[in-house]
C-alpha positions, 0 to 999 in steps of 0.5 A: 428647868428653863432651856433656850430653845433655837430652830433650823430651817434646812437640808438633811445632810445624810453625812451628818457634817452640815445641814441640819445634822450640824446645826442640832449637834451645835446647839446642843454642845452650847446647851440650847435645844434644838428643833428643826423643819427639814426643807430638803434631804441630801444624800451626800458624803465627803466626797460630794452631793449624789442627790438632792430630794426637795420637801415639797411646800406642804410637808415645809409648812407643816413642820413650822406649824407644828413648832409655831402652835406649840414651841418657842424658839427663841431664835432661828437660823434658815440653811438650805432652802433650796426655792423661792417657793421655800423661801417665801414660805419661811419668810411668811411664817417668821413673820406669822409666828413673830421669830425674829432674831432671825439668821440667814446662812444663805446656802447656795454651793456645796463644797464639792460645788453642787448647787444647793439653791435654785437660781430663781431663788437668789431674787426671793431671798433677797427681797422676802427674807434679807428684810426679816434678817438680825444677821445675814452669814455668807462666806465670799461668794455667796456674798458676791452673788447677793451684792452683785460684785467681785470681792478680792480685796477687804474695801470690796467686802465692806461693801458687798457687806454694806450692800447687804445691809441696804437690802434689809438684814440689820447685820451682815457678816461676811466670812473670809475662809475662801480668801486663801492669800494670807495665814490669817482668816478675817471674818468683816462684820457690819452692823450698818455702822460701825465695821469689825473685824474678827481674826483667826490664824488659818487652819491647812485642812481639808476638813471643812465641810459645814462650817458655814452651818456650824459658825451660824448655828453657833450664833444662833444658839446664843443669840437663843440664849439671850447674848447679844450679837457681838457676844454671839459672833465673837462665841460662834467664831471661837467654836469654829475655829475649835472645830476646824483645829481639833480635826476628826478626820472622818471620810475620804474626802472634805471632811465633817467638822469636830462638834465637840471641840469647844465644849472639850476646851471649855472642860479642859480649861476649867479643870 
């Protein structure tokens, strides 16, 4: 039996709504397995972040060794790196191990508005990890801190996505979930050509928490499974958005996504 395998680089989310919790649950429910290199432990839940317990560079490095010398992933997604340390780490062992379908969700605030990656850590990731990048994911703001720019309007996310592709990611995909003006949700993908946009009726809910980590480990798995990376978005946009439709309800306070959703669509449909 031959099984894609994928990687996530990231925080452990005690709640198990983002982090690395989500991306192992989404590569499973798309058939890929999943290996993980935690970067930071979280105690957190619905309701917020209550702590931040960072992995120092030894124990980081040491992970992605051990997968490096044995494993094969055939893609990898980075989340929570938490400092430039870090992020110069990874950023040397993608190039070490030659991991280069690499998607970068560049996790910087929590939904409850912690902050989840140092500021002297926006430089690093820009100028060591954004060149090594298939497909940079941020949502609005984390968009705006990497382009240096307000975004309020579509032109300004072309961009702000143009921008990101000049610092070296060959894609950027900026997801419009924080533009709460319209009914609508449009994600702009720019692959340093042509722009995309993908459409999606929004969801009222306050059951969101992960989803920037669910839509890009989504993409990676199918990056992992050998799609191409239209197909991959089109695939991590349709799991989102079942996600965040078929609603768990789970928490007091923002609420994990349904992991499960897609895959229960997908049976439902071919029944």
């Amino acid at each position: 039996m031959t099984v894609s395998q994928a990687l996530t680089i990231a925080g452990s989310d005690s709640g198990g709504g983002a982090g690395i919790q989500a991306d192992l649950k989404t590569f499973q429910e798309l058939g890929v397995y999943g290996m993980s290199a935690i970067t930071a432990i979280t105690a957190q839940n619905t309701l917020g972040v209550q702590g931040v317990f960072p992995v120092d560079r030894g124990g980081v490095a040491g992970q992605l060794d051990s997968i490096g010398e044995d494993l094969r992933p055939e893609a990898v997604k980075t989340g929570m790196l938490y400092s430039g340390e870090i992020i110069r780490l990874v950023a040397e062992k993608c190039r070490q191990y030659g991991w280069s379908k690499l998607v970068i969700d560049p996790v910087m605030v929590a939904k409850g508005g912690a902050s989840l990656l140092q500021k002297e850590a926006v430089q690093a990731l820009v100028q060591n990890l954004l060149p090594l990048a298939l497909i940079t994911t941020p949502n609005i703001p984390e968009a705006e801190l990497l382009a240096e720019m307000s975004i309020s309007s579509l032109g300004q996310r072309e961009e702000a996505a143009k921008r990101i592709v000049q610092m070296g990611s060959a894609c950027a995909l900026i997801k419009g979930g924080h533009d709460e003006r319209s009914g609508t949700v449009v994600d702009l993908w720019y692959d340093g050509h042509s722009y995309r946009y993908l459409e999606n009726v929004r969801v009222v809910t306050r059951h969101t928490h992960g989803t920037g980590c669910t839509y890009s480990a989504a993409i990676t798995a199918e990056l992992a499974k050998g799609n191409s990376i239209e197909d991959a978005i089109r695939t991590g946009r349709a799991f989102i958005q079942a996600a965040i439709e078929d609603e768990l309800g789970i928490g007091g306070g923002h609420g994990p996504t349904n992991h499960f959703a897609y895959r229960h669509r997908q049976r439902s449909e071919q029944r």
